[in-house]
Backbone as XML, in Angstrom:
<?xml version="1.0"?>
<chain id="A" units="angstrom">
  <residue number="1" name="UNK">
    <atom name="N" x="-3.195" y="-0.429" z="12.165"/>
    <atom name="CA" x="-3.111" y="-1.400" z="11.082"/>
    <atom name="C" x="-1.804" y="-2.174" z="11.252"/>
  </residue>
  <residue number="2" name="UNK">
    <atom name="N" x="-1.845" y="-3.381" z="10.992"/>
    <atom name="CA" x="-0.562" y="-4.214" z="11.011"/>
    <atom name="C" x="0.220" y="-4.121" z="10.388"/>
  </residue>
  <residue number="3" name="UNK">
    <atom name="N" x="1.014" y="-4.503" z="10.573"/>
    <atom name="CA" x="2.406" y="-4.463" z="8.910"/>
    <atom name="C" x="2.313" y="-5.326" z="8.168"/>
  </residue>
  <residue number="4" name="UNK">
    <atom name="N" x="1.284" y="-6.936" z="8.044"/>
    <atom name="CA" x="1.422" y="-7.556" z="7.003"/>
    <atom name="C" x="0.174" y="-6.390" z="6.474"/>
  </residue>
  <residue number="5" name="UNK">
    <atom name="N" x="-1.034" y="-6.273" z="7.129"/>
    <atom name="CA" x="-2.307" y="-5.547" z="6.157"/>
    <atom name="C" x="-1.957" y="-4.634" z="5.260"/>
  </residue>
  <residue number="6" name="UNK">
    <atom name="N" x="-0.758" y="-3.588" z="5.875"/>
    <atom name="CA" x="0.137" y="-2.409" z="5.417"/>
    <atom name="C" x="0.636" y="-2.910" z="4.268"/>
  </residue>
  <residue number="7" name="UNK">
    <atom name="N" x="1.205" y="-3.885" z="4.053"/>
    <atom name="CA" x="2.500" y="-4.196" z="3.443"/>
    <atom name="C" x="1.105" y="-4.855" z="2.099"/>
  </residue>
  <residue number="8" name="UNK">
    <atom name="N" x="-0.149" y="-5.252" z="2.378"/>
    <atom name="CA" x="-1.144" y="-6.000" z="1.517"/>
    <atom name="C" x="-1.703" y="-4.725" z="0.659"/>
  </residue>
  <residue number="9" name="UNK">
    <atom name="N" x="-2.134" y="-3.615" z="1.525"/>
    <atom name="CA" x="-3.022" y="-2.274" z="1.160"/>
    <atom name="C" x="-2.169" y="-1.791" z="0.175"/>
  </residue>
  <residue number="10" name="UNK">
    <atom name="N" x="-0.626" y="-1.453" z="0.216"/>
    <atom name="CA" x="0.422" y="-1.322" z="-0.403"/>
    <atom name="C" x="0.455" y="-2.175" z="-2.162"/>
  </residue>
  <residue number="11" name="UNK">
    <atom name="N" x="0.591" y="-2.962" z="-1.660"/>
    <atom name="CA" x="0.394" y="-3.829" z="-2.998"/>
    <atom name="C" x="-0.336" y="-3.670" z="-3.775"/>
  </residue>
  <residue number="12" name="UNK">
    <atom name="N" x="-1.943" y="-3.774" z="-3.397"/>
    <atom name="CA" x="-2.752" y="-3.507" z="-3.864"/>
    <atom name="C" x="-3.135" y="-2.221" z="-4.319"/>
  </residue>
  <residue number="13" name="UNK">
    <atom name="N" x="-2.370" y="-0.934" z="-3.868"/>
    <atom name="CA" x="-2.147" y="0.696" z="-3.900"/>
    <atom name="C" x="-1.611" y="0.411" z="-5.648"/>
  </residue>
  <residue number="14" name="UNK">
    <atom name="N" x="-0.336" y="-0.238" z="-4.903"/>
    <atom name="CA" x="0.549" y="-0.115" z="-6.505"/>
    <atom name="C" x="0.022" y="-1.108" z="-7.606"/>
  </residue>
  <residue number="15" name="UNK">
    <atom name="N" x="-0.623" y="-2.558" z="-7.121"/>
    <atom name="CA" x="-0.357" y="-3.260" z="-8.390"/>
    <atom name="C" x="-1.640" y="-4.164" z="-8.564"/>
  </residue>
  <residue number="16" name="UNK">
    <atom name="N" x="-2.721" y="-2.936" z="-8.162"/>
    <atom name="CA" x="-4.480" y="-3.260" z="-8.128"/>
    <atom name="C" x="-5.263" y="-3.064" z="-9.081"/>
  </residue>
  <residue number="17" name="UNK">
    <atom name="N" x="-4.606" y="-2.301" z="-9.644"/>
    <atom name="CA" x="-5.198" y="-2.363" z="-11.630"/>
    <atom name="C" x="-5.053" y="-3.565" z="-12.317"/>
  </residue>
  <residue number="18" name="UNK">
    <atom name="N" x="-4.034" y="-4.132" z="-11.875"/>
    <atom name="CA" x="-2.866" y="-5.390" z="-12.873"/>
    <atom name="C" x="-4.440" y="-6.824" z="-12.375"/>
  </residue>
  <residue number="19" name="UNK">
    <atom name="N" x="-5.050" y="-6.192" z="-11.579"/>
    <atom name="CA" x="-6.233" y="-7.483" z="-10.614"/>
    <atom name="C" x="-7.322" y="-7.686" z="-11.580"/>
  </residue>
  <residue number="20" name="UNK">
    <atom name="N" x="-7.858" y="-8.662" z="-11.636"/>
    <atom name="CA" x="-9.702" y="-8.856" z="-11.768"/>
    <atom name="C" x="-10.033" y="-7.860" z="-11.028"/>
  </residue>
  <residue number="21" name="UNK">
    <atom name="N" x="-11.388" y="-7.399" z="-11.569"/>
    <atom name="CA" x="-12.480" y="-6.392" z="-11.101"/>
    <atom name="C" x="-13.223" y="-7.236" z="-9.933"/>
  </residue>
  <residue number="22" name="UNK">
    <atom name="N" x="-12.833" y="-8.466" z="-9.710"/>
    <atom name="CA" x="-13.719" y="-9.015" z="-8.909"/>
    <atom name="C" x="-12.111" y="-9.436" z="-7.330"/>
  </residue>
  <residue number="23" name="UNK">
    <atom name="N" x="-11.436" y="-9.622" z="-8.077"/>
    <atom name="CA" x="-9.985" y="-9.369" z="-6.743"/>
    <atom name="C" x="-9.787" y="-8.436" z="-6.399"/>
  </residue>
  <residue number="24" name="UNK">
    <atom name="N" x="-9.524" y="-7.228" z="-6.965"/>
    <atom name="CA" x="-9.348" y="-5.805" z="-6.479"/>
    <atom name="C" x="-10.564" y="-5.356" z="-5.632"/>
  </residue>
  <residue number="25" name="UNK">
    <atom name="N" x="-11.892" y="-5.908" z="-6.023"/>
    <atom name="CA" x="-12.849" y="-5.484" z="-5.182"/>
    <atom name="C" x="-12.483" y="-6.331" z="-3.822"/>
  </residue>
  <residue number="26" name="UNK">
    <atom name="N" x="-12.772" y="-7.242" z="-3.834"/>
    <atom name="CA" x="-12.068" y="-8.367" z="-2.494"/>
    <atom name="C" x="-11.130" y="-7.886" z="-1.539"/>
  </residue>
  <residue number="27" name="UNK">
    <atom name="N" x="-10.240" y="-7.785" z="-2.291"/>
    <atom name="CA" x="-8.717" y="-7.196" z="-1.683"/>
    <atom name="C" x="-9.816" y="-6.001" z="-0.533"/>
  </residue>
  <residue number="28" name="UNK">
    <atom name="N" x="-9.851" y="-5.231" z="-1.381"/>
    <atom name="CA" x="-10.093" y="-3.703" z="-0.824"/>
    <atom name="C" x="-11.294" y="-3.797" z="0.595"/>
  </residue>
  <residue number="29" name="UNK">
    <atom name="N" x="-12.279" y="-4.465" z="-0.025"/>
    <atom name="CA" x="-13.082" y="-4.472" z="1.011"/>
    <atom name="C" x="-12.634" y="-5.281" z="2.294"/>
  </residue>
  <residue number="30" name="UNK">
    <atom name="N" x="-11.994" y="-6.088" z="1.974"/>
    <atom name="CA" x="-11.114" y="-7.328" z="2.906"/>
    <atom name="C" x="-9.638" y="-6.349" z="3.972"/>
  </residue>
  <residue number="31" name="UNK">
    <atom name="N" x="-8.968" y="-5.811" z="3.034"/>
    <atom name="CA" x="-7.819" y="-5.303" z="3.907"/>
    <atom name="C" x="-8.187" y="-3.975" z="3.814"/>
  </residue>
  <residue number="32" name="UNK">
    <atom name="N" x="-8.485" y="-3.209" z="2.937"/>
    <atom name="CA" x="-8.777" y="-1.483" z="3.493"/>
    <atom name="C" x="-9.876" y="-1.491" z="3.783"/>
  </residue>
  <residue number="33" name="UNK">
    <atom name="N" x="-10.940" y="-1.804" z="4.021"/>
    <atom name="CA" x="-12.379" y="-1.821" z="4.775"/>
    <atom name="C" x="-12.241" y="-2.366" z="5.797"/>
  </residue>
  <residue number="34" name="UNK">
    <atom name="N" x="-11.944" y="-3.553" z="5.922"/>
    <atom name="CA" x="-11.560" y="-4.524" z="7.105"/>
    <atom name="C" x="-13.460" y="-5.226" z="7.121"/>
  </residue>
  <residue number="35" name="UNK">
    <atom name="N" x="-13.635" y="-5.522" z="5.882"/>
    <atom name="CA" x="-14.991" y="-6.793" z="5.849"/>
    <atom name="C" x="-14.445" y="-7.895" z="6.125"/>
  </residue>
  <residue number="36" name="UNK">
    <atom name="N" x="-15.114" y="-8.558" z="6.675"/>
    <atom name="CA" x="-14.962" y="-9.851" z="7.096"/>
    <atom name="C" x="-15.110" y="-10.870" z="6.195"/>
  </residue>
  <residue number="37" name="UNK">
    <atom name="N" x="-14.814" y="-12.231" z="5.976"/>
    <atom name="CA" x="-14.883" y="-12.729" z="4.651"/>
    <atom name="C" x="-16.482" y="-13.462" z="4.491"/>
  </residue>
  <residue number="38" name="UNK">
    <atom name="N" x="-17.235" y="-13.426" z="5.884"/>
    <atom name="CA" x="-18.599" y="-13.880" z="5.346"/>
    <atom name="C" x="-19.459" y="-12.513" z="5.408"/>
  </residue>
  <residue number="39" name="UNK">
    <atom name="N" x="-18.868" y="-11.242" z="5.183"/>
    <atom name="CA" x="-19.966" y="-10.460" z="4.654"/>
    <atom name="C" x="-19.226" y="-9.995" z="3.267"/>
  </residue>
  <residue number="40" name="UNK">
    <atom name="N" x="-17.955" y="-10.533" z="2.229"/>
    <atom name="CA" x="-17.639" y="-10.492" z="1.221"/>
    <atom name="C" x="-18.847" y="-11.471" z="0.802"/>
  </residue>
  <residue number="41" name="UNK">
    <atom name="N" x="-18.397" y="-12.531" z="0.969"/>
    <atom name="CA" x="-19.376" y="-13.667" z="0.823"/>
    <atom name="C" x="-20.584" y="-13.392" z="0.508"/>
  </residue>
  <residue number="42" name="UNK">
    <atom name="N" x="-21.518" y="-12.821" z="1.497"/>
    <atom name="CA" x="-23.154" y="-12.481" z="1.516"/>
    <atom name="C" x="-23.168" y="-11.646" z="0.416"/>
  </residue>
  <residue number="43" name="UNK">
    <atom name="N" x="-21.872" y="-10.564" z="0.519"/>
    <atom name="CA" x="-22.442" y="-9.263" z="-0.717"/>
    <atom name="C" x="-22.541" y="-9.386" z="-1.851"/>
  </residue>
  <residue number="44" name="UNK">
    <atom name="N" x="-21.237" y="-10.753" z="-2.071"/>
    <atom name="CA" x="-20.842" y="-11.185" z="-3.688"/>
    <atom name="C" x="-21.575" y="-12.332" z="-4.051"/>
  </residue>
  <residue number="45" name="UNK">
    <atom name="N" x="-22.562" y="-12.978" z="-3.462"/>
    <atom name="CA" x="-23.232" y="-14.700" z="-3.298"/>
    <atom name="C" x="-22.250" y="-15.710" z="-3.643"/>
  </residue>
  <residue number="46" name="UNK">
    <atom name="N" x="-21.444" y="-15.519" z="-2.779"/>
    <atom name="CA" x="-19.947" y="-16.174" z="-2.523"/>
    <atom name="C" x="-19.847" y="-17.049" z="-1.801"/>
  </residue>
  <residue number="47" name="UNK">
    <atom name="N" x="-19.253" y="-18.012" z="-1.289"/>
    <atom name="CA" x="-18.634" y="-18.992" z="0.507"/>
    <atom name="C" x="-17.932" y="-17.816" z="0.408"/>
  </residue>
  <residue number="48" name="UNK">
    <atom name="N" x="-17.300" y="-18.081" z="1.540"/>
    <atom name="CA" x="-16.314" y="-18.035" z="2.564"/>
    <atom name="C" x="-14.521" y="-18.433" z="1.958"/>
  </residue>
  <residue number="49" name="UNK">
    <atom name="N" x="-15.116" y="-19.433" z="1.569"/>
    <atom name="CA" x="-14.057" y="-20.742" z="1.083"/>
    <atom name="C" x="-13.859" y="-19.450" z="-0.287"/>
  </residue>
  <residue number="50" name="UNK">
    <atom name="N" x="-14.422" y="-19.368" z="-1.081"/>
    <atom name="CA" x="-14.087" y="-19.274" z="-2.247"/>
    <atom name="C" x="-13.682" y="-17.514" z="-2.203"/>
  </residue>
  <residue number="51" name="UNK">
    <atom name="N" x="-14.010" y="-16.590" z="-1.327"/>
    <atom name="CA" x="-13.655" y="-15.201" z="-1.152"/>
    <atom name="C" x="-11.929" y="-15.499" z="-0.747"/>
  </residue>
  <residue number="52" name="UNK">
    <atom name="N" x="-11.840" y="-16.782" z="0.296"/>
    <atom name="CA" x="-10.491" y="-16.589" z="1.114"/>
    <atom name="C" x="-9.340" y="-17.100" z="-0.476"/>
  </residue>
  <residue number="53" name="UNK">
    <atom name="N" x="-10.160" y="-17.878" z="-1.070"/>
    <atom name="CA" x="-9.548" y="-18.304" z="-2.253"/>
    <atom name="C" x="-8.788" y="-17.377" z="-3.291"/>
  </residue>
  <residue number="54" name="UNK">
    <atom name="N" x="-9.900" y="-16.320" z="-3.444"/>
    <atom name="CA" x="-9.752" y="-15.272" z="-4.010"/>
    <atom name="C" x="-8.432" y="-14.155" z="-3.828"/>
  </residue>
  <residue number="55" name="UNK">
    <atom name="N" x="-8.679" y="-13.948" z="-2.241"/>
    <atom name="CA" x="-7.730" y="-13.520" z="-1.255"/>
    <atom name="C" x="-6.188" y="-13.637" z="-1.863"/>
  </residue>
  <residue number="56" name="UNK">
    <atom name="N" x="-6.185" y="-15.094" z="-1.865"/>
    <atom name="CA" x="-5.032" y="-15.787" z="-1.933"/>
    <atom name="C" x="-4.210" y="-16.047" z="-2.913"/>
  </residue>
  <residue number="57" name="UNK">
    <atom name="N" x="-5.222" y="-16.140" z="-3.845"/>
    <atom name="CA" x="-4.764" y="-16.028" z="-5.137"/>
    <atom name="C" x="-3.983" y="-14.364" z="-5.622"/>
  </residue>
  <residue number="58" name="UNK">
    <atom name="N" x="-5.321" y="-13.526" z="-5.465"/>
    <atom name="CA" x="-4.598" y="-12.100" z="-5.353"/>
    <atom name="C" x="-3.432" y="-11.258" z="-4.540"/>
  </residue>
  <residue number="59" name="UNK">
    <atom name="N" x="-3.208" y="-11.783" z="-3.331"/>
    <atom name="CA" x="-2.254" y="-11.665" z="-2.911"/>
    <atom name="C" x="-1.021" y="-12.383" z="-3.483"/>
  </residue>
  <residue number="60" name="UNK">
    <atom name="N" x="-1.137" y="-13.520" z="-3.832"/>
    <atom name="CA" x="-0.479" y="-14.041" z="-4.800"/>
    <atom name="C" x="0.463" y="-13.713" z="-6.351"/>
  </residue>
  <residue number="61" name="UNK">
    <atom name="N" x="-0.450" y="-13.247" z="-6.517"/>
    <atom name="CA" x="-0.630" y="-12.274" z="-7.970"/>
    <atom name="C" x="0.475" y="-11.160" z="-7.726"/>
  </residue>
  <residue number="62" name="UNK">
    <atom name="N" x="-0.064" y="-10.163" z="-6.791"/>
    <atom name="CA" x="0.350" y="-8.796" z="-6.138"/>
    <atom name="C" x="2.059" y="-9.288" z="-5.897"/>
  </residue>
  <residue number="63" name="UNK">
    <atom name="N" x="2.575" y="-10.158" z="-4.739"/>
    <atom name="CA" x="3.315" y="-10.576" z="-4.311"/>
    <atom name="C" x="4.222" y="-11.083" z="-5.782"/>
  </residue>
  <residue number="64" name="UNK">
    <atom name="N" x="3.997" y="-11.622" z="-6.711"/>
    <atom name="CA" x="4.969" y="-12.026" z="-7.618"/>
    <atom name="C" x="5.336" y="-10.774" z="-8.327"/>
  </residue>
  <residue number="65" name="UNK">
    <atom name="N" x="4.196" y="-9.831" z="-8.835"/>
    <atom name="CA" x="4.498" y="-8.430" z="-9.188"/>
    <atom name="C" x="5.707" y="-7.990" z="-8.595"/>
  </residue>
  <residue number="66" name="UNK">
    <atom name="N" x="5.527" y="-7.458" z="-7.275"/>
    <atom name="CA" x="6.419" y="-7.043" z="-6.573"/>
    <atom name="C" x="7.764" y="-7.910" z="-6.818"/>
  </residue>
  <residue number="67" name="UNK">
    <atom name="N" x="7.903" y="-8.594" z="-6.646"/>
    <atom name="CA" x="9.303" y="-9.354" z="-6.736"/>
    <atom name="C" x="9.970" y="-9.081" z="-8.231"/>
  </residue>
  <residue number="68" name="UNK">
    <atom name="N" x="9.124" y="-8.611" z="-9.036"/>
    <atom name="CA" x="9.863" y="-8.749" z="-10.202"/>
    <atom name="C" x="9.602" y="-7.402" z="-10.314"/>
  </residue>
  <residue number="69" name="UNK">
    <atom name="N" x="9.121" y="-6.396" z="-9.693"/>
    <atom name="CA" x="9.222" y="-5.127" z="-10.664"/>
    <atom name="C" x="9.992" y="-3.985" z="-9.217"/>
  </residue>
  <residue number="70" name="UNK">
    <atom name="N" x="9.350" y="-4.474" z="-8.238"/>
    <atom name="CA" x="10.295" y="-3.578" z="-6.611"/>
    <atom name="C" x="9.558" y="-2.114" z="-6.570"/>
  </residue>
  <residue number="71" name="UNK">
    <atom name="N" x="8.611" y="-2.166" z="-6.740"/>
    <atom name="CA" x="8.318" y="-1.002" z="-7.094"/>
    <atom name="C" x="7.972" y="-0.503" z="-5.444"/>
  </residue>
  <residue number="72" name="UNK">
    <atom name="N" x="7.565" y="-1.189" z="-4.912"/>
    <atom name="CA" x="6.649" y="-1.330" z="-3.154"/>
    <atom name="C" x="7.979" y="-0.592" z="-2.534"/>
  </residue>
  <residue number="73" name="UNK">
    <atom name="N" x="8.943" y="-1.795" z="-3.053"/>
    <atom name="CA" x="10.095" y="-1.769" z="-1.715"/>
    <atom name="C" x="10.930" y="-0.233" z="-2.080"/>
  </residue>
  <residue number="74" name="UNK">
    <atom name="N" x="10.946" y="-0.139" z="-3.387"/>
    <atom name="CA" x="11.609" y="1.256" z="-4.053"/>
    <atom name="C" x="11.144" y="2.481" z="-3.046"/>
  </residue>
  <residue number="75" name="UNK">
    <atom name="N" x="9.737" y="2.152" z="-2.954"/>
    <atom name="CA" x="9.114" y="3.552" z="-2.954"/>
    <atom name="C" x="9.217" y="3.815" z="-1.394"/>
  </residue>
  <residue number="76" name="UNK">
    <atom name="N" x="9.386" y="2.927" z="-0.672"/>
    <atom name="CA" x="9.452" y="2.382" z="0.936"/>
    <atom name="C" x="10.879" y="2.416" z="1.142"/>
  </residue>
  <residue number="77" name="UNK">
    <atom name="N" x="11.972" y="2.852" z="0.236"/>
    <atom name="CA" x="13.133" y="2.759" z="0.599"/>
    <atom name="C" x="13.594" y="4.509" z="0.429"/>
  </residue>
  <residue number="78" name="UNK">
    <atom name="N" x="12.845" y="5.196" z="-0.732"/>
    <atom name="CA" x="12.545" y="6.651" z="-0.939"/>
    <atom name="C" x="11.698" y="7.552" z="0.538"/>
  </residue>
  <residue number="79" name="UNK">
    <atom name="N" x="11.187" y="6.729" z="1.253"/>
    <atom name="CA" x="10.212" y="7.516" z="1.949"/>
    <atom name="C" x="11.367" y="7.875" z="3.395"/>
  </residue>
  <residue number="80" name="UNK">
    <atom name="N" x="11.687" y="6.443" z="3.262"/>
    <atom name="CA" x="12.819" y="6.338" z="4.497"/>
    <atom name="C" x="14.223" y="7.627" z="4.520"/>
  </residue>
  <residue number="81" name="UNK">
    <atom name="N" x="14.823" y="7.730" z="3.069"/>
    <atom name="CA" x="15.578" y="8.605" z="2.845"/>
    <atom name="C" x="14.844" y="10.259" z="2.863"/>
  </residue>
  <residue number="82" name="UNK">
    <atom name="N" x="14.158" y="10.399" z="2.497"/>
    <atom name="CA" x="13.377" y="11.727" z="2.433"/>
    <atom name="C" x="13.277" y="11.738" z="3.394"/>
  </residue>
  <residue number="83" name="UNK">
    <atom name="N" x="12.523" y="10.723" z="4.715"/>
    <atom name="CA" x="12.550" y="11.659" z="5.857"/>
    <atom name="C" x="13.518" y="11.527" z="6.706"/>
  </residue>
  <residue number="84" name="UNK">
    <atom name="N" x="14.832" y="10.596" z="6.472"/>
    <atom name="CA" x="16.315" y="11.226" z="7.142"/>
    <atom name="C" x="16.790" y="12.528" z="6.770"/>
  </residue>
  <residue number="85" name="UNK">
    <atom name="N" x="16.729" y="13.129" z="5.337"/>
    <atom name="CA" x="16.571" y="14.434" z="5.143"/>
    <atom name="C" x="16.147" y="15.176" z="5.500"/>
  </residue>
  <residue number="86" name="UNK">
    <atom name="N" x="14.723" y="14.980" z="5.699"/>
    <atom name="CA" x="13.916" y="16.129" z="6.340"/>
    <atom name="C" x="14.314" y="16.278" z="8.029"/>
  </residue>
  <residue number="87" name="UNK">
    <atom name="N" x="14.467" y="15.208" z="8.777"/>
    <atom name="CA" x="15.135" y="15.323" z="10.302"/>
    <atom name="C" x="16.737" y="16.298" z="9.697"/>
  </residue>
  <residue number="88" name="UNK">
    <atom name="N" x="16.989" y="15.788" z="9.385"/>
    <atom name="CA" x="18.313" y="16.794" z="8.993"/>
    <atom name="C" x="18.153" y="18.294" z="8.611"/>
  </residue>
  <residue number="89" name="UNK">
    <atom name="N" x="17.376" y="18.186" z="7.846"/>
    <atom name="CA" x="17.071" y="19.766" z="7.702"/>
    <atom name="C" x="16.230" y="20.826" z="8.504"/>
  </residue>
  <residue number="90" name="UNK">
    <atom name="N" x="15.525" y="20.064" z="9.349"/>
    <atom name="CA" x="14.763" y="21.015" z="10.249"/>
    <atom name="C" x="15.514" y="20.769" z="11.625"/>
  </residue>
  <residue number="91" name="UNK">
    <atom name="N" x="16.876" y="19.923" z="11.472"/>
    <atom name="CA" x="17.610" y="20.255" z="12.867"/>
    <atom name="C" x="19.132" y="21.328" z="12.343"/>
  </residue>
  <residue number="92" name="UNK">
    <atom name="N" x="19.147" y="21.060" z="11.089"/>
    <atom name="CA" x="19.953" y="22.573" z="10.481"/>
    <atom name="C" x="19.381" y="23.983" z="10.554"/>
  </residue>
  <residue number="93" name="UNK">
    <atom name="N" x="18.099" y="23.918" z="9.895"/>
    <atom name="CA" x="17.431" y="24.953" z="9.963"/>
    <atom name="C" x="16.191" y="25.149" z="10.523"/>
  </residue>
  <residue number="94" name="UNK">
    <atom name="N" x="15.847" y="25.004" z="11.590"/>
    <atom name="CA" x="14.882" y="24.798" z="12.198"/>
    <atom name="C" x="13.518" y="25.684" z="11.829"/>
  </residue>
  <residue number="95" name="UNK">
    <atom name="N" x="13.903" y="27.113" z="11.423"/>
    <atom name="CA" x="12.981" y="27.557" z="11.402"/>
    <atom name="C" x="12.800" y="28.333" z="9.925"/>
  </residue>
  <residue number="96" name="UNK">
    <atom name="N" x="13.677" y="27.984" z="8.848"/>
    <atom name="CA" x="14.087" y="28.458" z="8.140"/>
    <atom name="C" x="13.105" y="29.033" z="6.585"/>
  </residue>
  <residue number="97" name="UNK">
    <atom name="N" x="12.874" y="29.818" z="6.061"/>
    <atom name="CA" x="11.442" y="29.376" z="4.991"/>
    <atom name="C" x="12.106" y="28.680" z="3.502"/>
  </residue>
  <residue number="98" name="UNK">
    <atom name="N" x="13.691" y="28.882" z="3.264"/>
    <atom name="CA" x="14.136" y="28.122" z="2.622"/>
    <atom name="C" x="13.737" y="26.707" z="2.726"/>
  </residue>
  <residue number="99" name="UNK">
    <atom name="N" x="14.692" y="26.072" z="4.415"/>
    <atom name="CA" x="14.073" y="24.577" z="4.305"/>
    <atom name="C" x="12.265" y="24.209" z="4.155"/>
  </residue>
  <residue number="100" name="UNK">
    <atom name="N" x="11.516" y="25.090" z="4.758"/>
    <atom name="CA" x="10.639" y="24.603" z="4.691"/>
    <atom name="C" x="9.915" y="24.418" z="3.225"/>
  </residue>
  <residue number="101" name="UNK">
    <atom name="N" x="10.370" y="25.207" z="1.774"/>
    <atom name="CA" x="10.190" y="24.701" z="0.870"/>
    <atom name="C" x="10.806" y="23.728" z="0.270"/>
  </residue>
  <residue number="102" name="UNK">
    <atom name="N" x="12.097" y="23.664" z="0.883"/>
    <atom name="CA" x="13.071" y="22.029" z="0.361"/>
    <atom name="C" x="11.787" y="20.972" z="0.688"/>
  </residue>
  <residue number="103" name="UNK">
    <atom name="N" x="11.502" y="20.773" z="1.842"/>
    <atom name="CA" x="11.069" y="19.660" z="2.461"/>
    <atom name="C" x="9.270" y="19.886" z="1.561"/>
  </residue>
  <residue number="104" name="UNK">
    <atom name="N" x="9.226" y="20.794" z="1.407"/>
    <atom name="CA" x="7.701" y="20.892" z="0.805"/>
    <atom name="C" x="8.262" y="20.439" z="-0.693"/>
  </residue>
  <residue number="105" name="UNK">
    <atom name="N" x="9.091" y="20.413" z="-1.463"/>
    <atom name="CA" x="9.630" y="20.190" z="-2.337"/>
    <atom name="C" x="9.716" y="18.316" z="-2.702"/>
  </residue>
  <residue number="106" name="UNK">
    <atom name="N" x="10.156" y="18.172" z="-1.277"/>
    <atom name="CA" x="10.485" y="16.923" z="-1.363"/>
    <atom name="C" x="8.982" y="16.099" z="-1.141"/>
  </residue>
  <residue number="107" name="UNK">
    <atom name="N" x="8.073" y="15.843" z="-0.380"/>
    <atom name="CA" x="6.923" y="15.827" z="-0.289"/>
    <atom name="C" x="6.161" y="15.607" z="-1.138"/>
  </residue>
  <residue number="108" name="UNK">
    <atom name="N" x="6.474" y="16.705" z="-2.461"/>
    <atom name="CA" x="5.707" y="16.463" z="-3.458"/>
    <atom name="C" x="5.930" y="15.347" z="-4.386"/>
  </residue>
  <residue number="109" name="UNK">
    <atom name="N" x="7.823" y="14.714" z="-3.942"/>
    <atom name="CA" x="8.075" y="14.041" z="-4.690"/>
    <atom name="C" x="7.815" y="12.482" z="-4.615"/>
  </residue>
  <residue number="110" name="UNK">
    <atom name="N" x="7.203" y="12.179" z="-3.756"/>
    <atom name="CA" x="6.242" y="11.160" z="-2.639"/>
    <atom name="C" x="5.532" y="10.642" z="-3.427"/>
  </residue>
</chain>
């Protein structure tokens, strides 16, 4: 998967409720299915034109969310630190059953 689709699936993870029932469906089938936009089209009795519209708009939507609430980049900035921790702790304790509940600890906090 790419890093813009990643960075789209993401959005839509966190801020796909906040969508129309008819964008969130789009979104999903479009970037986590990977449908193409003329079999959105066929399924929804849609164009083409008006699914990519959709697209765009919702990404749109998603994308201003994010800017004002950070929630994407927060959670993408948490994942990064947890697992510099976790390299740290399984090169402290490699085999340890302490660390391995730290890090199971931390995991959960994901």
């Amino acid at each position: 998967m790419d890093a813009d689709l990643l960075d789209k699936s993401l959005l839509l993870d966190f801020y796909g409720e906040l969508l129309t029932e008819k964008q969130r469906q789009t979104c999903d089938l479009h970037w986590n299915e990977d449908w193409s936009l003329a079999e959105i089209a066929a399924q929804g009795g849609l164009t083409r034109q008006a699914v990519w519209d959709i697209l765009r708009r919702a990404e749109a939507t998603l994308r201003g969310y994010e800017a004002k609430t950070g929630l994407v980049r927060r959670h993408m900035e948490r994942r990064a630190q947890i697992g510099a921790i976790r390299r740290r702790l399984e090169a402290l304790l490699p085999d340890c059953d302490e660390s391995r509940d730290i890090l199971a600890r931390l995991e959960d906090l994901m």
